[in-house]
C-alpha positions as CSV (number, residue, x, y, z in Angstrom):
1,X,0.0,0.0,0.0
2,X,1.3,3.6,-1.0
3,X,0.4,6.8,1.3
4,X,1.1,10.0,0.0
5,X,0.3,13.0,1.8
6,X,1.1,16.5,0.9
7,X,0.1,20.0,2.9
8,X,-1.5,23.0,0.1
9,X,-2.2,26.3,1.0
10,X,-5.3,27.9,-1.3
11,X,-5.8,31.3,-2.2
12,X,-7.9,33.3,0.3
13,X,-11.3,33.3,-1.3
14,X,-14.2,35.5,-0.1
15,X,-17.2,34.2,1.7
16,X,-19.1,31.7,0.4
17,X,-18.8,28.0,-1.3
18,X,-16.2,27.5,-4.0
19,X,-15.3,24.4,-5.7
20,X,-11.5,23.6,-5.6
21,X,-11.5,20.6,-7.0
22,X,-9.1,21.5,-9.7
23,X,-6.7,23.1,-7.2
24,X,-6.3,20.0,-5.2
25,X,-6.1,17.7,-8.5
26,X,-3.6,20.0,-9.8
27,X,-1.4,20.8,-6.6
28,X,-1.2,16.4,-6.3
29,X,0.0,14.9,-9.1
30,X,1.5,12.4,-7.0
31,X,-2.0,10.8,-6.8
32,X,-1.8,9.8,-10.2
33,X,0.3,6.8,-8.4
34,X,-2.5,5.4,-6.7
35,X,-4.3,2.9,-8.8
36,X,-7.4,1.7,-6.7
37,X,-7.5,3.5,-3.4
38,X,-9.2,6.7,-1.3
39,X,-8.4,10.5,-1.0
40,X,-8.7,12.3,2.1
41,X,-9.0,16.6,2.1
42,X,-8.6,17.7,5.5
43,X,-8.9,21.4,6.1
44,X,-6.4,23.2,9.5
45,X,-9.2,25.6,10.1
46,X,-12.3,26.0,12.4
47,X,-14.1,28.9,10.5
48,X,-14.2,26.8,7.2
49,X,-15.3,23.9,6.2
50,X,-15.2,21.1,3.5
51,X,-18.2,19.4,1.3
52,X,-19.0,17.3,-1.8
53,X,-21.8,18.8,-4.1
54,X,-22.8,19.8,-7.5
55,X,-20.1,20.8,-9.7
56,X,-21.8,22.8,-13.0
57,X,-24.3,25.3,-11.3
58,X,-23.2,27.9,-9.5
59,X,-26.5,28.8,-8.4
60,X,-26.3,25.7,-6.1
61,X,-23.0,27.5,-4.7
62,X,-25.2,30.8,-3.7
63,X,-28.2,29.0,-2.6
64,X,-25.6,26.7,0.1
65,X,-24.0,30.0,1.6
66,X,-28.0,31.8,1.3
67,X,-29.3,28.7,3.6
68,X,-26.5,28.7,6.2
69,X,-26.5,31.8,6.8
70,X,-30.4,31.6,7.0
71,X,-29.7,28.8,9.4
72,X,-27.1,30.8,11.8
73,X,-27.5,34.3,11.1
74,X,-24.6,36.8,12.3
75,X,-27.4,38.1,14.7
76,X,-28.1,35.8,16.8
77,X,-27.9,37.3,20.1
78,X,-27.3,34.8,22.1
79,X,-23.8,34.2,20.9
80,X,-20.8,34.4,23.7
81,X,-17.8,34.5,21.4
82,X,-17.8,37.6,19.7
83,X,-14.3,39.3,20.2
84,X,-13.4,38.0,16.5
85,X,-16.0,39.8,14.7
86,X,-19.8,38.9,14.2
87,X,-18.9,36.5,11.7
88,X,-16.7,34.3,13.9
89,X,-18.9,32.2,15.8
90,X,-21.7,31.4,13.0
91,X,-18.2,30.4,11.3
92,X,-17.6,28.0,13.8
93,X,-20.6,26.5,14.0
94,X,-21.1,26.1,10.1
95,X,-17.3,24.5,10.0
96,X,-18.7,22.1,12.9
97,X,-21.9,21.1,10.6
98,X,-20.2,21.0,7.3
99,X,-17.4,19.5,8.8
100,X,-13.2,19.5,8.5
101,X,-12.6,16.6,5.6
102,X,-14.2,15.1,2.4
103,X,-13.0,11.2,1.3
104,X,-13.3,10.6,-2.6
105,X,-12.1,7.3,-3.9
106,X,-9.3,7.3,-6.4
107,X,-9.6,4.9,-9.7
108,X,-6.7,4.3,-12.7
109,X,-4.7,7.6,-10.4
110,X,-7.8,9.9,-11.0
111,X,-10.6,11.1,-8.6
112,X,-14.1,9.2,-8.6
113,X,-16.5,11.4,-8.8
114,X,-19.8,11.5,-10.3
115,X,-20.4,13.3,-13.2
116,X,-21.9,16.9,-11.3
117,X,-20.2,16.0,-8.2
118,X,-17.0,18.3,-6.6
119,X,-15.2,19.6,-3.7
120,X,-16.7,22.9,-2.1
121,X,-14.6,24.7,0.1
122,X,-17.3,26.7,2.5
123,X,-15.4,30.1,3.5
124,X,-17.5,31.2,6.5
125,X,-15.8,33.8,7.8
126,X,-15.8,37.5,5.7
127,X,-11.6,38.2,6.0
128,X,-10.9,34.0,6.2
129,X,-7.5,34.3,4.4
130,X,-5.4,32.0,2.1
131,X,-6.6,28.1,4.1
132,X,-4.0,24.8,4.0
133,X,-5.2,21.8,3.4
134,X,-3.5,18.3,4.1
135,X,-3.9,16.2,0.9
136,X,-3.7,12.0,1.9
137,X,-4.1,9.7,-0.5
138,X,-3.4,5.7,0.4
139,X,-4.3,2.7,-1.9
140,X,-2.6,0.5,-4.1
């Protein structure tokens, strides 16, 4: 069994879901040794999280970040942690339900996805910065 694991740092990207599907295929070649085996994207952050989604309309991309914040509005006025900013906390809590990592099984060196399906980084936080991600792929 091969492991290969590799640490990339994205862009900062503003708030909302993006899918970086292409930036993690592209900053891993290495997977391409990997015949039959899985892919895990693990992201070093609490106020961003990591999902697996539709891929060709980016109207699905708006209506995510719409919903979430509809779910855990900045206002909420019961929140404790504020010293970050209004946007901290509901970060937190949207990184905790989206959660930190995405697993996508690996065939012939290539990701497995479904035809509309890819990887959505959720920014939750207005000023996030550039986020790392720890890239491990295992298999055979």
């Amino acid at each position: 069994m091969n492991i290969l694991q590799k640490e990339i740092r994205l862009r900062a990207y503003k708030r909302g879901f993006h899918l970086i599907t292409g930036e993690v295929v592209d900053n891993f070649p290495e997977m391409k040794n990997i015949g039959t085996g899985m892919l895990q994207v693990w992201i070093k952050h609490t106020s961003a999280g990591l999902t697996i989604n539709e891929n060709a309309d980016p109207s699905v991309r708006q209506d995510f970040e719409t919903f979430t914040n509809d779910l855990i509005p900045e206002a909420y006025p019961h929140f404790v942690h504020t010293y970050e900013g209004a946007d901290d906390m509901p970060a937190h809590l949207k990184a905790s339900i989206f959660g930190p990592s995405v697993q996508i099984p690996i065939s012939g060196g290539k990701l497995n996805l479904g035809t509309w399906q890819g990887i959505y980084l959720g920014e939750f936080r207005d000023q996030g910065g550039a986020r790392k991600l720890v890239l491990t792929a295992f298999g055979t």
